[in-house]
Every structure is written in C-alpha cells, then in structure tokens.
C-alpha positions as CSV (number, residue, x, y, z in Angstrom):
1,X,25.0,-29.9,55.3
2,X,27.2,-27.4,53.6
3,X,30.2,-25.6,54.8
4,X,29.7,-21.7,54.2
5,X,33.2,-20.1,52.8
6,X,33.9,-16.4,52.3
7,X,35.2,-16.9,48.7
8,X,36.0,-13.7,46.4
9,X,37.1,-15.3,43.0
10,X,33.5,-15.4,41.8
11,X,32.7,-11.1,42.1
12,X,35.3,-8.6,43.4
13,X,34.9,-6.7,45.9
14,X,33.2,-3.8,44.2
15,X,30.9,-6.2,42.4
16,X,30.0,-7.6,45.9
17,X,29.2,-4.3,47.3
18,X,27.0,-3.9,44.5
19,X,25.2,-6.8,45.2
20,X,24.6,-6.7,48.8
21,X,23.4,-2.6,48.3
22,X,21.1,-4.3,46.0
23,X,19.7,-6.6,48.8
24,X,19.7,-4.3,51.1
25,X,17.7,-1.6,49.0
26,X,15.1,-4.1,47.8
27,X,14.6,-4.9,51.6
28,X,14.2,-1.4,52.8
29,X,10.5,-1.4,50.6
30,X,9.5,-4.8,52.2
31,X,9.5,-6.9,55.1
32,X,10.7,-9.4,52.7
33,X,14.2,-11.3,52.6
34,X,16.3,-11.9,50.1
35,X,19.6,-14.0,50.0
36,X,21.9,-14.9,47.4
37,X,24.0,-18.4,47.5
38,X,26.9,-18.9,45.0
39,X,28.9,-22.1,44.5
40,X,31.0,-23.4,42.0
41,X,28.8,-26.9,40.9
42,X,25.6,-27.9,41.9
43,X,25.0,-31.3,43.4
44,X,21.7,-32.0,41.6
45,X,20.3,-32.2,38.1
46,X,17.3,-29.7,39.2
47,X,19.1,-26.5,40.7
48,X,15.7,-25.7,42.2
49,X,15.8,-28.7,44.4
50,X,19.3,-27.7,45.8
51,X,17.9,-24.1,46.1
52,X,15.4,-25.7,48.3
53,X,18.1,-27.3,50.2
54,X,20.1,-24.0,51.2
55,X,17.2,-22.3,52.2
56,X,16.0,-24.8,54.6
57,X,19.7,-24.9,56.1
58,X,20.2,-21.0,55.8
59,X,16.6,-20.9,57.8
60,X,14.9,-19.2,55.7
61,X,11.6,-20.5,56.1
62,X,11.4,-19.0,59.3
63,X,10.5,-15.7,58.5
64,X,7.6,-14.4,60.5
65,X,5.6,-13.9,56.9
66,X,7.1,-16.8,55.6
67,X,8.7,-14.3,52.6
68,X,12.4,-14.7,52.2
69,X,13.8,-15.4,48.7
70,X,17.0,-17.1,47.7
71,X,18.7,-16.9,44.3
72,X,20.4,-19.7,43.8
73,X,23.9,-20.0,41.1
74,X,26.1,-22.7,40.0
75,X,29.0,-20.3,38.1
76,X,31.1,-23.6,36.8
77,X,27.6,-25.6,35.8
78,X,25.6,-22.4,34.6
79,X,22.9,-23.4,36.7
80,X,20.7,-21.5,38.4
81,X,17.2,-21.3,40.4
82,X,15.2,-19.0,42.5
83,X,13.4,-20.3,45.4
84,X,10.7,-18.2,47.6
85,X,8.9,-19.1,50.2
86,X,5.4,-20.2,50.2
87,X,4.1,-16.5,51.6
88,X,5.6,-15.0,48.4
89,X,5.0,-17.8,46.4
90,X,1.2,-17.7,47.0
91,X,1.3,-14.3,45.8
92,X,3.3,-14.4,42.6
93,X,3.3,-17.8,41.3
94,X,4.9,-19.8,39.0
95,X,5.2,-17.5,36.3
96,X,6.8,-14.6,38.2
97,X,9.9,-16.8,38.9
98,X,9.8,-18.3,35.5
99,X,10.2,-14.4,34.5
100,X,12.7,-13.7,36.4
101,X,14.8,-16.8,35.6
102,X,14.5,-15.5,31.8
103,X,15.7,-12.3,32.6
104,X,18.8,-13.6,34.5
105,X,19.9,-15.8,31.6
106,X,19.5,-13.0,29.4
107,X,22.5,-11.0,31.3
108,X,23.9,-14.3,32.3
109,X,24.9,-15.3,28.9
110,X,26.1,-12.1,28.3
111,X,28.3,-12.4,31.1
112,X,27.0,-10.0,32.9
113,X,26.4,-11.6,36.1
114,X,26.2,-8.7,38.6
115,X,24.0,-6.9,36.3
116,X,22.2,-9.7,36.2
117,X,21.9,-11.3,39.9
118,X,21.2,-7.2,40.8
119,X,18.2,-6.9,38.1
120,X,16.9,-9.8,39.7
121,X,17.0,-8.5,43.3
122,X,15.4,-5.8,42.4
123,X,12.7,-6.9,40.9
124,X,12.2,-9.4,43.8
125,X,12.2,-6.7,45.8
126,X,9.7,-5.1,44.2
127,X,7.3,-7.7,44.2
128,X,8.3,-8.4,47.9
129,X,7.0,-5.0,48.4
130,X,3.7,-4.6,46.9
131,X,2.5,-8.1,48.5
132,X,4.6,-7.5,52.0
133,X,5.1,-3.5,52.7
134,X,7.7,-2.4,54.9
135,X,6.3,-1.7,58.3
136,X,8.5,1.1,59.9
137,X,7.1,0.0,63.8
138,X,7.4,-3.7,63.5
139,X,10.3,-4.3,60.7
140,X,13.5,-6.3,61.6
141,X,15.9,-7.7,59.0
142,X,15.8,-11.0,60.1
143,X,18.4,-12.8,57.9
144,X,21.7,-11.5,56.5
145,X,21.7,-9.4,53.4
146,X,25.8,-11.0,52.6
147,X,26.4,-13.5,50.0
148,X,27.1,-16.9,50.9
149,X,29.4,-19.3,49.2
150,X,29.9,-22.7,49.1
151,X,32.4,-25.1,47.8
C-alpha cells in the first residue's frame, strides 16, 4: 500500500492546473478515465509493473467500461509507464502505448514535463474517445481528475 501525499515541488501550481484541465478536457470527449501518479523513485525495475500496482489500489479497474488510464512517472529515476485498462487496451494495443511512451520521452528529455504529461493526455483522450464516446444521459466521472503523489 502506498500513502497518497499532496506534494507540490515536482509542478507548481500553474503547471498543475494545466495538467488537471488537461484531464479533465480529454474526459469531457469520453467516458474514459484518466489519472496521473507522480513519485520521486520507483520501487521496481519495470515501471509498468508498479503502474499496474497504483491502478489496482487507486481502483481503477473498476470502471463500468473497464477504460481508465494511468500515466505513471518516477521524476528522480526517469522512469515512466502508461497503464490502461483491458477495455482500452483491447482497442488500441501494444503499439498505441509504445507511441505514446516515445512521445513523452521526447518532451521528457527536453525537460519539458508538463508539455509532455499534457501531450500525452490528450492524445489518450482522444483515443479514449473514438473507442468510448461520451454519453451526455449516462456519463459520470467516476474517478478523480487530481494528481496523485507518492513518496
């Protein structure tokens, strides 16, 4: 289990706002979910295995279409993953995320780590919305669009 911790040092608070009106617009074109986790080190070798780890305690496999995403980043070990859930994963595959993950390293090694995680959502969200439309009558956001930090 993790301990979740409101910590500010890794985006200020403009960069935060930034990044949650990213969530929040990529969710407004789907009924997906999308959550973003930021710690300082990651506790395994494979990032995508702790991903996996913080979205089974965050909950997010229980989605009613099974179609939440987290992005997952280590700042100190430069490690990151994105992990979606089999509803989205059945539609986009391997290749999609290995896309993505390319993309994010490009920014990321320029430092630019809100452009970045916000490029990212966004094209998430997009995705999230072509395989799971929003449905104005039956729509609820059912997980939280803030970023969560661990140790």
């Amino acid at each position: 289990m993790f301990s979740i911790i409101k910590r500010k040092h890794y985006f200020n608070s403009i960069e935060q706002d930034q990044i949650i009106s990213a969530i929040r617009e990529a969710e407004k074109q789907s009924s997906g979910e999308i959550r973003l986790f930021v710690e300082g080190r990651c506790r395994y070798v494979n990032p995508v295995l702790r991903a996996e780890e913080i979205f089974l305690q965050l909950k997010m496999d229980q989605t009613k279409g099974r179609n939440a995403v987290l992005v997952y980043v280590a700042m100190k070990d430069k490690q990151l993953a994105v992990y979606g859930d089999r509803g989205i994963h059945e539609k986009v595959g391997d290749e999609f995320w290995n896309r993505q993950i390319a993309s994010i390293l490009q920014h990321f090694d320029k430092k630019n780590y809100v452009h970045g995680l916000t490029k990212i959502i966004e094209e998430t969200g997009q995705a999230l919305a072509s395989h799971f439309p929003y449905d104005p009558q039956g729509d609820i956001n059912e997980l939280p669009d803030d970023i969560v930090y661990g140790r």
